[in-house]
mmCIF file as Biopython writes it, N, C-alpha, C and O atoms, coordinates in Angstrom:
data_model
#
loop_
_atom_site.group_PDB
_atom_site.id
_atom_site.type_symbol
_atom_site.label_atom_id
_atom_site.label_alt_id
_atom_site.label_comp_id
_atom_site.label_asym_id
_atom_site.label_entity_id
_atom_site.label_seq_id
_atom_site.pdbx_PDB_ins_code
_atom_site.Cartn_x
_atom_site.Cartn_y
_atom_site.Cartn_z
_atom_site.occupancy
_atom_site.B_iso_or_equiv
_atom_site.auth_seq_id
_atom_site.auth_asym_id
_atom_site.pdbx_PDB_model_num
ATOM 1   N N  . UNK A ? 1  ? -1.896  1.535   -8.353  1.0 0.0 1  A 1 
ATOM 2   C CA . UNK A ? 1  ? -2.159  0.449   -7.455  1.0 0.0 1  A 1 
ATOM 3   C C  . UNK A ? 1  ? -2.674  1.029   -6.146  1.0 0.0 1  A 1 
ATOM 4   O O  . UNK A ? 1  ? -2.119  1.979   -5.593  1.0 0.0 1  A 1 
ATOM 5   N N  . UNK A ? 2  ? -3.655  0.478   -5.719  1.0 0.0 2  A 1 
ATOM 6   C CA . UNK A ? 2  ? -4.363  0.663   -4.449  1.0 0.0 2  A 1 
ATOM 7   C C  . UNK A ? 2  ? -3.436  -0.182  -3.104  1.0 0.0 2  A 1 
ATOM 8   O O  . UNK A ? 2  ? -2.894  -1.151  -3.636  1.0 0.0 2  A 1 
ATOM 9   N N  . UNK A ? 3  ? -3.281  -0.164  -2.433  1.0 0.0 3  A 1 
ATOM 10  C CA . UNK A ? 3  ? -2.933  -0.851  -0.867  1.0 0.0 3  A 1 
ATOM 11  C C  . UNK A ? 3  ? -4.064  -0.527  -0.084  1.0 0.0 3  A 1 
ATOM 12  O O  . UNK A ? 3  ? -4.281  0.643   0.230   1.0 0.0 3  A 1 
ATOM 13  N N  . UNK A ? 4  ? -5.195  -1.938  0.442   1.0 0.0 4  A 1 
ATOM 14  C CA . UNK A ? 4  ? -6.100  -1.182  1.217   1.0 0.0 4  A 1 
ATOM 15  C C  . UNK A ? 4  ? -5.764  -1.763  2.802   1.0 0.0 4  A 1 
ATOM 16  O O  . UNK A ? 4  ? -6.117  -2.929  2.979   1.0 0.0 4  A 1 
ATOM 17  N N  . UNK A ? 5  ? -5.153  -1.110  3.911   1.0 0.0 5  A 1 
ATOM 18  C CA . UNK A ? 5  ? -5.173  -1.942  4.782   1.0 0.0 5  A 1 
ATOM 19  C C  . UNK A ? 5  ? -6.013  -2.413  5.671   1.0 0.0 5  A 1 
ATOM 20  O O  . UNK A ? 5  ? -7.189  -2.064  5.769   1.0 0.0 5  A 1 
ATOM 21  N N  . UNK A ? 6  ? -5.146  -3.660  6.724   1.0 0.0 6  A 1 
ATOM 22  C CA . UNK A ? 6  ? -6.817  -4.398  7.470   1.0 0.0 6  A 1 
ATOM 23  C C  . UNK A ? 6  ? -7.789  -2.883  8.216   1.0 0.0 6  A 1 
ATOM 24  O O  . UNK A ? 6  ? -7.592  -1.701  7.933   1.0 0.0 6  A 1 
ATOM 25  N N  . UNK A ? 7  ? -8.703  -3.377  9.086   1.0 0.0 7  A 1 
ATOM 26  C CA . UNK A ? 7  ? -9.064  -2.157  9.792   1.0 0.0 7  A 1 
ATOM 27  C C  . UNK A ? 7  ? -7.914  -2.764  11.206  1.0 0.0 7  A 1 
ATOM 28  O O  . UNK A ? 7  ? -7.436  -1.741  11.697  1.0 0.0 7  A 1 
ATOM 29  N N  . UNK A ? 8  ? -7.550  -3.598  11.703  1.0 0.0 8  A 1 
ATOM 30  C CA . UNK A ? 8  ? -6.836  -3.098  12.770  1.0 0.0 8  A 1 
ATOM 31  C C  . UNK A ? 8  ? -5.887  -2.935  12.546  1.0 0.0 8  A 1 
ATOM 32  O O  . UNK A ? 8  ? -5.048  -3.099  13.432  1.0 0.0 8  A 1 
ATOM 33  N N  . UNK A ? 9  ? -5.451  -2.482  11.115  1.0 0.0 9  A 1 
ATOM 34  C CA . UNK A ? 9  ? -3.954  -1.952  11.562  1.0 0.0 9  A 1 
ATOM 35  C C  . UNK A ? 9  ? -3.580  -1.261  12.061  1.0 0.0 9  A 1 
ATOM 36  O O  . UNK A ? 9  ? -4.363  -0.386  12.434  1.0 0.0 9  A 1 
ATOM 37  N N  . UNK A ? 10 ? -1.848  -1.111  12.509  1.0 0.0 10 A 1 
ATOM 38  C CA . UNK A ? 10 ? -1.572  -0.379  13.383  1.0 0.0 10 A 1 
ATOM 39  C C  . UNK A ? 10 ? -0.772  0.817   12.718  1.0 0.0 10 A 1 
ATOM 40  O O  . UNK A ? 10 ? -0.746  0.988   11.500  1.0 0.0 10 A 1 
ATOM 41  N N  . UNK A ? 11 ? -0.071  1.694   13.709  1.0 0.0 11 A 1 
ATOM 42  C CA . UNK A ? 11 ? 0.162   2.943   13.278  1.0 0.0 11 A 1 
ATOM 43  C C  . UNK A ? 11 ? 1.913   2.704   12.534  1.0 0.0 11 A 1 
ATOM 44  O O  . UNK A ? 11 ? 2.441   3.394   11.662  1.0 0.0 11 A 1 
ATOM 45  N N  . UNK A ? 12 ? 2.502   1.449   13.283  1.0 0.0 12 A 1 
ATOM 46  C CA . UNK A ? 12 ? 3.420   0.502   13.597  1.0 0.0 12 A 1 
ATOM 47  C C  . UNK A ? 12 ? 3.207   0.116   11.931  1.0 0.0 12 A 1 
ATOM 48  O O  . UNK A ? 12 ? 3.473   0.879   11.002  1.0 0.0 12 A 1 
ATOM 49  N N  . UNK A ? 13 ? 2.698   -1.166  11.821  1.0 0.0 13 A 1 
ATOM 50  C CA . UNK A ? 13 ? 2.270   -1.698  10.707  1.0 0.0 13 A 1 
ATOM 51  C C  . UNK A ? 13 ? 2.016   -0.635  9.339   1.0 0.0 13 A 1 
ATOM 52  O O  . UNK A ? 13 ? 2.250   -1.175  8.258   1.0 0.0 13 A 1 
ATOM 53  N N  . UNK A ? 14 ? 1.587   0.731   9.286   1.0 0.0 14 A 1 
ATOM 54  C CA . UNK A ? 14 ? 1.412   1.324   8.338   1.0 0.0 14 A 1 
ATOM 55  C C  . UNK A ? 14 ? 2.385   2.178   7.681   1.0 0.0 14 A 1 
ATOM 56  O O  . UNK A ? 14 ? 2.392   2.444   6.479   1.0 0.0 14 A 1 
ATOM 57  N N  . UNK A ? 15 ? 3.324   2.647   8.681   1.0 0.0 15 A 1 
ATOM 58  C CA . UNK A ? 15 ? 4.557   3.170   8.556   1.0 0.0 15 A 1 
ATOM 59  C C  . UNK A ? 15 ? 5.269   2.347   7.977   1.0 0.0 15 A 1 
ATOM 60  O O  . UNK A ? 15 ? 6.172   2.981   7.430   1.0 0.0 15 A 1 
ATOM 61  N N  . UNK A ? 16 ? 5.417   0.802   7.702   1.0 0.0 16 A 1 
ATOM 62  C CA . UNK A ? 16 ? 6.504   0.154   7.608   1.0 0.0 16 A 1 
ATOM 63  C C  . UNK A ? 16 ? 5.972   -0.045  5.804   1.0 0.0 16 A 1 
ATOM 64  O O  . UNK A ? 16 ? 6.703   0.193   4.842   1.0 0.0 16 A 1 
ATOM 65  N N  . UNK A ? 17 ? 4.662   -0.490  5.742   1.0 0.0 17 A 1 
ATOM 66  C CA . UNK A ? 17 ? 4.639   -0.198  4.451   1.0 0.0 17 A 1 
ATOM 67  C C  . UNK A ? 17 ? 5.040   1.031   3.536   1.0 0.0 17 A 1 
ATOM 68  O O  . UNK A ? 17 ? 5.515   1.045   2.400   1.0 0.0 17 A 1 
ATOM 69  N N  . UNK A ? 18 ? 4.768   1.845   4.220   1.0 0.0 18 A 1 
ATOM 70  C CA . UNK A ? 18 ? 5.328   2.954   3.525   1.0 0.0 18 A 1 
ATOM 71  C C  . UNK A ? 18 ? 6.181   3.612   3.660   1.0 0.0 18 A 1 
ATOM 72  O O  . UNK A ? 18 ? 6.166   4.778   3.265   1.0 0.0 18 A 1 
ATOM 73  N N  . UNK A ? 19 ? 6.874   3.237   4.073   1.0 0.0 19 A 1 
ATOM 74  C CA . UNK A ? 19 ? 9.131   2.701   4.245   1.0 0.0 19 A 1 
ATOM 75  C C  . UNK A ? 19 ? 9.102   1.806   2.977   1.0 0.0 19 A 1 
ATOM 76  O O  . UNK A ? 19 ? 9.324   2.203   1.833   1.0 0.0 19 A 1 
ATOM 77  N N  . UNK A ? 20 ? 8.869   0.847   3.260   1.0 0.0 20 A 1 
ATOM 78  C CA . UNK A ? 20 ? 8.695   -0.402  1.819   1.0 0.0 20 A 1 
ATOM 79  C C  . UNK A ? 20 ? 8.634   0.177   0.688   1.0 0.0 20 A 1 
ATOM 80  O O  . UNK A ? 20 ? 9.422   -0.301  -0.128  1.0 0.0 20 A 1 
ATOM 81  N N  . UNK A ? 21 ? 7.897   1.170   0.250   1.0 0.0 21 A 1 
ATOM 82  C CA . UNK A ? 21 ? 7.682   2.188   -0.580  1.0 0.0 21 A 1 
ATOM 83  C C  . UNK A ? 21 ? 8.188   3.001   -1.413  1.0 0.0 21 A 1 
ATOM 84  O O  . UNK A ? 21 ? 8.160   3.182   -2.630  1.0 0.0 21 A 1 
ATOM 85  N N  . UNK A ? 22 ? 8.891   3.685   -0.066  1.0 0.0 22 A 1 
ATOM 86  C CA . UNK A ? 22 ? 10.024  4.573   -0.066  1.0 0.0 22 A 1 
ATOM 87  C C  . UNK A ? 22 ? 11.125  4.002   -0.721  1.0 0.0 22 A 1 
ATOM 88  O O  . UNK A ? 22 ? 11.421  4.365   -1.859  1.0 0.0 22 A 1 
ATOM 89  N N  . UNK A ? 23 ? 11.913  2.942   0.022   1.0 0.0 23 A 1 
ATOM 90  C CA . UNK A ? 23 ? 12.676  2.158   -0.298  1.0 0.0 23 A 1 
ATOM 91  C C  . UNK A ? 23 ? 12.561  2.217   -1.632  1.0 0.0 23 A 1 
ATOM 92  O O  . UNK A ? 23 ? 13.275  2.975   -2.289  1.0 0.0 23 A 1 
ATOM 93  N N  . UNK A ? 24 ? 11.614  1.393   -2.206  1.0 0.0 24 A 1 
ATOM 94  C CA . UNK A ? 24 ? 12.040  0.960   -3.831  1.0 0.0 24 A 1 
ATOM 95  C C  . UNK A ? 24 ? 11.238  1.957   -4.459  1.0 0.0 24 A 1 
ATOM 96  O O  . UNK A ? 24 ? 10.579  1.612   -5.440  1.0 0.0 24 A 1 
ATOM 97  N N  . UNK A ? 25 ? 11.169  3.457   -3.950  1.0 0.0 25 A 1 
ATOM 98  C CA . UNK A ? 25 ? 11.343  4.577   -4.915  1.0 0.0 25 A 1 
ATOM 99  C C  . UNK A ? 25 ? 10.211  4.615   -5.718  1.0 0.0 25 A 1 
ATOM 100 O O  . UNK A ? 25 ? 10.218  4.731   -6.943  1.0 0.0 25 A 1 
ATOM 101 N N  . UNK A ? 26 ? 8.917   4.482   -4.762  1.0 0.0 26 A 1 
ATOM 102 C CA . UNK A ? 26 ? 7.209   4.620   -4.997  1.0 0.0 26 A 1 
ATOM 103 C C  . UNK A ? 26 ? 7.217   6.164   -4.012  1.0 0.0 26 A 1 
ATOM 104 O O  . UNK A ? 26 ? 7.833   6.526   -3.010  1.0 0.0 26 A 1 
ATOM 105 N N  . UNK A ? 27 ? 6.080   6.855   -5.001  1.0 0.0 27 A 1 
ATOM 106 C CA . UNK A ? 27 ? 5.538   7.967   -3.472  1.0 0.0 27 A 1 
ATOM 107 C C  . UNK A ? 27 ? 4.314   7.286   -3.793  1.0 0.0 27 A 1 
ATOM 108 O O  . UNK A ? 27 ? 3.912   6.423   -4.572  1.0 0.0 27 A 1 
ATOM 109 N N  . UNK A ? 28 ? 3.872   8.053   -2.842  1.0 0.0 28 A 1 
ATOM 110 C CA . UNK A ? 28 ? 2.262   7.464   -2.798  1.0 0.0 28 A 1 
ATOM 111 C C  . UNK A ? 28 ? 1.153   8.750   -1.972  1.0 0.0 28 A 1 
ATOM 112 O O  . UNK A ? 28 ? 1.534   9.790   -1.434  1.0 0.0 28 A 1 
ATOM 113 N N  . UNK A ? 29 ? -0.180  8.274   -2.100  1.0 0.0 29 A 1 
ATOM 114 C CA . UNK A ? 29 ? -1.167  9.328   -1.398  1.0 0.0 29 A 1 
ATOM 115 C C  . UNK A ? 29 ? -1.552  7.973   -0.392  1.0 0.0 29 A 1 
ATOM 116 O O  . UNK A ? 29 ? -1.613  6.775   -0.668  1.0 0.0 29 A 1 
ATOM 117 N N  . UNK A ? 30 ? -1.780  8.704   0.872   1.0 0.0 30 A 1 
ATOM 118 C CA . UNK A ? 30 ? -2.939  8.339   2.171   1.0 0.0 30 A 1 
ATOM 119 C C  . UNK A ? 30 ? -3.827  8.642   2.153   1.0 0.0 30 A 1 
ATOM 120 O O  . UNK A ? 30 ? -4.008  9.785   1.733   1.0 0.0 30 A 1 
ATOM 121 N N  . UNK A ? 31 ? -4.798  7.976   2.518   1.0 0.0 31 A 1 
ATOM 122 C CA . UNK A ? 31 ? -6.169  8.353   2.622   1.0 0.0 31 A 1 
ATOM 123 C C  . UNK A ? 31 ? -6.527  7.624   3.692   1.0 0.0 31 A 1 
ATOM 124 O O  . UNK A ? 31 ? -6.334  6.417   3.546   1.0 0.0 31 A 1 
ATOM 125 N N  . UNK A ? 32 ? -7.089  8.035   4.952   1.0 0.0 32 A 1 
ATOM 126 C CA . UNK A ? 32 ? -7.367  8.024   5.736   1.0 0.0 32 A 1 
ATOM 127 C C  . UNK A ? 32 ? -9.312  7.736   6.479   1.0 0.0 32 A 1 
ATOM 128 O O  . UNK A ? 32 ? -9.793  8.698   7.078   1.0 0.0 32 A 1 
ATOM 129 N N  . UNK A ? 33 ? -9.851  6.935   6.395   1.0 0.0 33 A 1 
ATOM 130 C CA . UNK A ? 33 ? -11.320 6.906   6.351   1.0 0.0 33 A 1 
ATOM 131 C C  . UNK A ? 33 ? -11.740 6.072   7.931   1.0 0.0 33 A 1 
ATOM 132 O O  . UNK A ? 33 ? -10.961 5.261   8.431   1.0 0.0 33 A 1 
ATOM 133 N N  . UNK A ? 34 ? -12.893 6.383   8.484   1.0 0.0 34 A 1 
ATOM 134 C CA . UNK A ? 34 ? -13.441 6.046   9.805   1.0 0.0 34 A 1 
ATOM 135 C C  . UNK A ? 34 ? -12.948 4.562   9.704   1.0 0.0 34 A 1 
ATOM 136 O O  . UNK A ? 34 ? -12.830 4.047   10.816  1.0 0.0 34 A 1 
ATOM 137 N N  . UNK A ? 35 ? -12.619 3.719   8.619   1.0 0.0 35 A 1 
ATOM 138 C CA . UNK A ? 35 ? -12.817 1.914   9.112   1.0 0.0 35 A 1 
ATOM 139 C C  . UNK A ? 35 ? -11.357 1.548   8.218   1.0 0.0 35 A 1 
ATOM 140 O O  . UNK A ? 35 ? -10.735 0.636   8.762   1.0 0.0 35 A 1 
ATOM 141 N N  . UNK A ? 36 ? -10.726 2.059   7.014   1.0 0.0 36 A 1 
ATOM 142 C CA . UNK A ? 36 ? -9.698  1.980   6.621   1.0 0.0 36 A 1 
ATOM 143 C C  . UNK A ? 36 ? -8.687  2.601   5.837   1.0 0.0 36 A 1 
ATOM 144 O O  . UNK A ? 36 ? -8.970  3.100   4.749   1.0 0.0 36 A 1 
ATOM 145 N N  . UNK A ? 37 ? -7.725  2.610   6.221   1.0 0.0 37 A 1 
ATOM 146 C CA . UNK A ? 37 ? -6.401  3.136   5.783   1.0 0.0 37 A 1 
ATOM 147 C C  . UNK A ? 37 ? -6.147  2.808   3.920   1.0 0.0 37 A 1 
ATOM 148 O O  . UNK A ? 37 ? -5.915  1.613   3.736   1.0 0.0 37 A 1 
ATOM 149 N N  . UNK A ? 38 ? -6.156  3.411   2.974   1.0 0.0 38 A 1 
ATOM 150 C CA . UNK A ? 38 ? -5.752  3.114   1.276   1.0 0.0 38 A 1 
ATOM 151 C C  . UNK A ? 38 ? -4.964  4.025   1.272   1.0 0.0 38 A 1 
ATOM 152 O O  . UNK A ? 38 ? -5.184  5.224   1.443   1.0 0.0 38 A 1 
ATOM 153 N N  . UNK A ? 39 ? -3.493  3.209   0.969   1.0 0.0 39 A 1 
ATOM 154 C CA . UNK A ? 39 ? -2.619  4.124   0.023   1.0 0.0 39 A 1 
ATOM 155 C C  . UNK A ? 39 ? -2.769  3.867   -1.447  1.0 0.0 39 A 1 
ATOM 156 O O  . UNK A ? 39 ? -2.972  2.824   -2.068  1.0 0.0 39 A 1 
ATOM 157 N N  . UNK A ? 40 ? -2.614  5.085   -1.820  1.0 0.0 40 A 1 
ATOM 158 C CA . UNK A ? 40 ? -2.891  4.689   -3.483  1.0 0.0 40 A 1 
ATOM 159 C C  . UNK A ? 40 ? -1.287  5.222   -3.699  1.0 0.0 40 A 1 
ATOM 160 O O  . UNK A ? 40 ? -0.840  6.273   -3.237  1.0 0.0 40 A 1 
ATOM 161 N N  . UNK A ? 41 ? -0.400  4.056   -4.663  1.0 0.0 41 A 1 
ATOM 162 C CA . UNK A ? 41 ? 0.875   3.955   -5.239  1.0 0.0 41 A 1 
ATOM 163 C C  . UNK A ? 41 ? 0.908   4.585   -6.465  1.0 0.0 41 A 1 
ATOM 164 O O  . UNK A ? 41 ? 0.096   4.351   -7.360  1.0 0.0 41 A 1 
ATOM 165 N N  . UNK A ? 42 ? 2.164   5.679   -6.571  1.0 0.0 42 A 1 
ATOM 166 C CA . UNK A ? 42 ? 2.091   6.667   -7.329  1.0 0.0 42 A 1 
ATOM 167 C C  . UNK A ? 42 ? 3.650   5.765   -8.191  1.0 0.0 42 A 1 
ATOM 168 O O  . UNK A ? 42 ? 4.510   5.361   -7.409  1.0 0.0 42 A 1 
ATOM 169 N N  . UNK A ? 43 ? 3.844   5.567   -9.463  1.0 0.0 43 A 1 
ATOM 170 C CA . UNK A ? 43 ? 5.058   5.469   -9.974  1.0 0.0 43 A 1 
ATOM 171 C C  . UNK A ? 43 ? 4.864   3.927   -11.140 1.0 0.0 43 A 1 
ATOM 172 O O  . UNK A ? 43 ? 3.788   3.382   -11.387 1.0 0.0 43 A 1 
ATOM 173 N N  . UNK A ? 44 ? 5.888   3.614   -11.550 1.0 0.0 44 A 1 
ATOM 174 C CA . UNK A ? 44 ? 5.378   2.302   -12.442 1.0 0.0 44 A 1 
ATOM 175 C C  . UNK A ? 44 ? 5.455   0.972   -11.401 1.0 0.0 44 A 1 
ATOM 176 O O  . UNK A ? 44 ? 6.248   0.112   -11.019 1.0 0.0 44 A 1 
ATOM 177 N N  . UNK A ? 45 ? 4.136   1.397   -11.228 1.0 0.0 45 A 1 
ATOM 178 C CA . UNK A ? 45 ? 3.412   0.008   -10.538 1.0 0.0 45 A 1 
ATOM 179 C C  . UNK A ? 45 ? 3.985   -1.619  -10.745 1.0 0.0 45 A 1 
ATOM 180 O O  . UNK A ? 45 ? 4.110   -2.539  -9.937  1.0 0.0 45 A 1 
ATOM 181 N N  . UNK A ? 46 ? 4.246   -1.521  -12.110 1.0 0.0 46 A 1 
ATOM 182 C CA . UNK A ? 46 ? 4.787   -2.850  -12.833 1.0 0.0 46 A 1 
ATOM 183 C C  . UNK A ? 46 ? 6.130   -3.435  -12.463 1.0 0.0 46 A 1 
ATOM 184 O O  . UNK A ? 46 ? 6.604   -4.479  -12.913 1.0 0.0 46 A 1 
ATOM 185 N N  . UNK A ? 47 ? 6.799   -2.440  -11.388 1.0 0.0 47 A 1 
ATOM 186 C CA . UNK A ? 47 ? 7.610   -2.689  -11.011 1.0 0.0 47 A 1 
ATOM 187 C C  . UNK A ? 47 ? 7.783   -3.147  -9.058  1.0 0.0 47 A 1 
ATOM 188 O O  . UNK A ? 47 ? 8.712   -3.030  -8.259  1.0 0.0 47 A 1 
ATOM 189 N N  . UNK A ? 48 ? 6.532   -3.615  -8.963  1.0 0.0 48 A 1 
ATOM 190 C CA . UNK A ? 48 ? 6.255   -4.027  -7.704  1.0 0.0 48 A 1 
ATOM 191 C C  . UNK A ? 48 ? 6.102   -5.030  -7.573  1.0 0.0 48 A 1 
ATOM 192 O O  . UNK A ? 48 ? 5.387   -5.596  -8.400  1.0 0.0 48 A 1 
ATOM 193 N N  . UNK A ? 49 ? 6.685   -5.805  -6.468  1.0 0.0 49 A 1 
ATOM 194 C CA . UNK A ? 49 ? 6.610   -7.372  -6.243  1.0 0.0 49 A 1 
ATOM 195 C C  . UNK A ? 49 ? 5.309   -7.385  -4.991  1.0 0.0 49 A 1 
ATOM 196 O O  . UNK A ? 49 ? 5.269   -7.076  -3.800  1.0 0.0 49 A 1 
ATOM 197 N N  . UNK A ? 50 ? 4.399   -7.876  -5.911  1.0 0.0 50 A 1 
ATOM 198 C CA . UNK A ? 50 ? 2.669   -7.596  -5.461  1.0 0.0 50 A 1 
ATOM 199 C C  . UNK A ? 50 ? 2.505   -8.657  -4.365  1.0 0.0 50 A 1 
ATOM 200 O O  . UNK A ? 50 ? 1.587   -8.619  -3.546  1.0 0.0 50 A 1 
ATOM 201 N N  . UNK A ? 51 ? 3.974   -10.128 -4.419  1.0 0.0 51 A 1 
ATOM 202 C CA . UNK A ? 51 ? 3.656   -10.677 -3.443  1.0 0.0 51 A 1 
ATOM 203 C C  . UNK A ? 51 ? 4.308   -10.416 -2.019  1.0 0.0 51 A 1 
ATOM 204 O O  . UNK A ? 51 ? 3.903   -10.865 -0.946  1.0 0.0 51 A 1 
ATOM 205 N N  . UNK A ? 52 ? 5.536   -9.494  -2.266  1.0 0.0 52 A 1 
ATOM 206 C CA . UNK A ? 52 ? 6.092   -8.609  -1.606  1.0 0.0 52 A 1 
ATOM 207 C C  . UNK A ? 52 ? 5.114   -8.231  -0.201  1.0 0.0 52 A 1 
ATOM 208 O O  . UNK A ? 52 ? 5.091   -8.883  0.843   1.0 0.0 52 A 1 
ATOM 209 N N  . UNK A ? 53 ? 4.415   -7.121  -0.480  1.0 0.0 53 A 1 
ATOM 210 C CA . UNK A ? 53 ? 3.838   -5.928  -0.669  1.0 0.0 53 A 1 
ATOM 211 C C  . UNK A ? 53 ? 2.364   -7.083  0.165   1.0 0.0 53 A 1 
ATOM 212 O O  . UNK A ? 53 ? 2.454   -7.440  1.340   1.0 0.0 53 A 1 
ATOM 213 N N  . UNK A ? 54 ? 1.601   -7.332  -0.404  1.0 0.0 54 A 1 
ATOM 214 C CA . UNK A ? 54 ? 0.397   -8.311  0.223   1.0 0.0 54 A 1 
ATOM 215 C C  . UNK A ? 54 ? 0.627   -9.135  1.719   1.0 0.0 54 A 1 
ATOM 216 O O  . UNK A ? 54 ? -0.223  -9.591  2.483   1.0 0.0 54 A 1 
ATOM 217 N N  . UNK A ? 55 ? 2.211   -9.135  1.823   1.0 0.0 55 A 1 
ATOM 218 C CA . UNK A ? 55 ? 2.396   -10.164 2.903   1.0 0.0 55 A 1 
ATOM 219 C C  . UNK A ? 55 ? 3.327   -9.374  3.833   1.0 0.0 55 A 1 
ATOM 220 O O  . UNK A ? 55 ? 4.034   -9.768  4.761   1.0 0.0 55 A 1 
ATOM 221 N N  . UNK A ? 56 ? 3.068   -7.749  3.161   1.0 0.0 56 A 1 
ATOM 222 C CA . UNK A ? 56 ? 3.378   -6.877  4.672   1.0 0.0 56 A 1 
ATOM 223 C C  . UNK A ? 56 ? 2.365   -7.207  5.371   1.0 0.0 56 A 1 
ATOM 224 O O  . UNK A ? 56 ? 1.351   -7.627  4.815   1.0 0.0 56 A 1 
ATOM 225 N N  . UNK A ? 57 ? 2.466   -7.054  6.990   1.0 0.0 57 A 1 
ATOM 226 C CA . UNK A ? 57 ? 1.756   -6.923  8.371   1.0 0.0 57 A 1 
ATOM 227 C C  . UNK A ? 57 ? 0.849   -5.709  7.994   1.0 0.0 57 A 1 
ATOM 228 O O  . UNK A ? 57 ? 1.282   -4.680  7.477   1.0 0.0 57 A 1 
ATOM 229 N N  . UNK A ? 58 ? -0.125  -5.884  8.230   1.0 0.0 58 A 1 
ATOM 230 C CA . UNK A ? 58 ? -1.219  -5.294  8.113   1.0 0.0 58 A 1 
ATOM 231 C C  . UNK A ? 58 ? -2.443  -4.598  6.650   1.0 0.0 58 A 1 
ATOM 232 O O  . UNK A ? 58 ? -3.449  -3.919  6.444   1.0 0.0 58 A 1 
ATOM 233 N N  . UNK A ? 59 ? -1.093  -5.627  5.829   1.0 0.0 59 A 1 
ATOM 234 C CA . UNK A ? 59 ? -2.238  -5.230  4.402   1.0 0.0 59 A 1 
ATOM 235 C C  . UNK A ? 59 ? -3.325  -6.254  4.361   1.0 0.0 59 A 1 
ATOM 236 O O  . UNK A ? 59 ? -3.211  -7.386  4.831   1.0 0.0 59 A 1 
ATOM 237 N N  . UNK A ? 60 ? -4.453  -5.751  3.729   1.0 0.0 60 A 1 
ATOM 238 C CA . UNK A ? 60 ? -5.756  -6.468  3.768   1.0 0.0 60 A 1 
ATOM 239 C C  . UNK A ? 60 ? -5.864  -6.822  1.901   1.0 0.0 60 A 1 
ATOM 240 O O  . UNK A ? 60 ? -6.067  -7.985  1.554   1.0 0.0 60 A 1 
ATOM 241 N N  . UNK A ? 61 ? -5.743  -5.953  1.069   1.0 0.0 61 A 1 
ATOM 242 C CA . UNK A ? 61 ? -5.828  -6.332  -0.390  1.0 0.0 61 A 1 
ATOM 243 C C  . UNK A ? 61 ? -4.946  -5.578  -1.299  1.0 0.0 61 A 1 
ATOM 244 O O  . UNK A ? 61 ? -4.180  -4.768  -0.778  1.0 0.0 61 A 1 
ATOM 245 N N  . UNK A ? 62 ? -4.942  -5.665  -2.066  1.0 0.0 62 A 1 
ATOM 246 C CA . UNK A ? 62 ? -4.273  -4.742  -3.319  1.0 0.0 62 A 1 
ATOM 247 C C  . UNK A ? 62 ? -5.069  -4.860  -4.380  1.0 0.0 62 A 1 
ATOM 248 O O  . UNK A ? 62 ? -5.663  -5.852  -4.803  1.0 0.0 62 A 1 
ATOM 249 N N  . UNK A ? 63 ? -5.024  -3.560  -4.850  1.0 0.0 63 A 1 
ATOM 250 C CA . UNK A ? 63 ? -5.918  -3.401  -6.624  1.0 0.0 63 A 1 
ATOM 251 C C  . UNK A ? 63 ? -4.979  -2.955  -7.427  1.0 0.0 63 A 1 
ATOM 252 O O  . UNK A ? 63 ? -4.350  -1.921  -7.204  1.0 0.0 63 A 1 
ATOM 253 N N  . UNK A ? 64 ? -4.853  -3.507  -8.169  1.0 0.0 64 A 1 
ATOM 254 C CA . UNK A ? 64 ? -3.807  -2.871  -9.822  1.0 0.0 64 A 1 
ATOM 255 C C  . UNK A ? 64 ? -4.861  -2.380  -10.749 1.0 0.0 64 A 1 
ATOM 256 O O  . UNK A ? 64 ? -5.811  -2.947  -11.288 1.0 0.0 64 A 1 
ATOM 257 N N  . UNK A ? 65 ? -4.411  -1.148  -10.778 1.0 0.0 65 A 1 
ATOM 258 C CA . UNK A ? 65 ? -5.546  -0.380  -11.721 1.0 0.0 65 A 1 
ATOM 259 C C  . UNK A ? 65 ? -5.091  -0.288  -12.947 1.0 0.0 65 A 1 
ATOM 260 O O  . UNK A ? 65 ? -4.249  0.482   -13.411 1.0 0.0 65 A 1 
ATOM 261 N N  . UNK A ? 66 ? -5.898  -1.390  -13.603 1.0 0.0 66 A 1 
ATOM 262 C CA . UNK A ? 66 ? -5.476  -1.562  -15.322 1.0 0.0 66 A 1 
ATOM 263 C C  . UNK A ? 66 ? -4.739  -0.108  -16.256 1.0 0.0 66 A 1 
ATOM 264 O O  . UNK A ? 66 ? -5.233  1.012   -16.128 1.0 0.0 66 A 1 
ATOM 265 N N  . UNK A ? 67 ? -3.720  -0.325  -17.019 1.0 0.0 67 A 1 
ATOM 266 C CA . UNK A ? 67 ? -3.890  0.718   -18.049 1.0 0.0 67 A 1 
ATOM 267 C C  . UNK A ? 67 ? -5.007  0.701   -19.241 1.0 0.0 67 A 1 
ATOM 268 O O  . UNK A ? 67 ? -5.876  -0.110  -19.559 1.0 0.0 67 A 1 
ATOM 269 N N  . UNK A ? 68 ? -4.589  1.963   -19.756 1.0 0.0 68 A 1 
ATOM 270 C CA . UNK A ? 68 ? -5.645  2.121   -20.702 1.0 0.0 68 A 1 
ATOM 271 C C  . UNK A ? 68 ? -5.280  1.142   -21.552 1.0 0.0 68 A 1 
ATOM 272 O O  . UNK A ? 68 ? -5.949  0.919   -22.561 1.0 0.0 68 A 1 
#
């Protein structure tokens, strides 16, 4: 699963998602780009409440990357 956040998020706002994360025992990668912030979610995805997660402060979309 992708997390892409808005572009103004904050430094505030990005940390907390990924506390959220932490919490229910996701790691994840940052990626960092000139206009936006994507964490990509490392663990069984299927176990994420996607409406959770969308209606943190400062997320802009989410992608669930199909299995094979």
């Amino acid at each position: 699963m992708l997390i892409v956040m808005k572009k103004a998020a904050d430094e505030e706002q990005l940390r907390h998602v990924k506390q959220y994360l932490v919490e229910h025992d996701f790691d994840f990668h940052q990626s960092t780009g000139a206009n936006r912030t994507i964490i990509g979610v490392i663990g069984d995805t299927n176990q994420v409440n996607q409406e959770e997660v969308k209606n943190l402060e400062g997320v802009h979309v989410l992608f669930k990357i199909p299995e094979d």
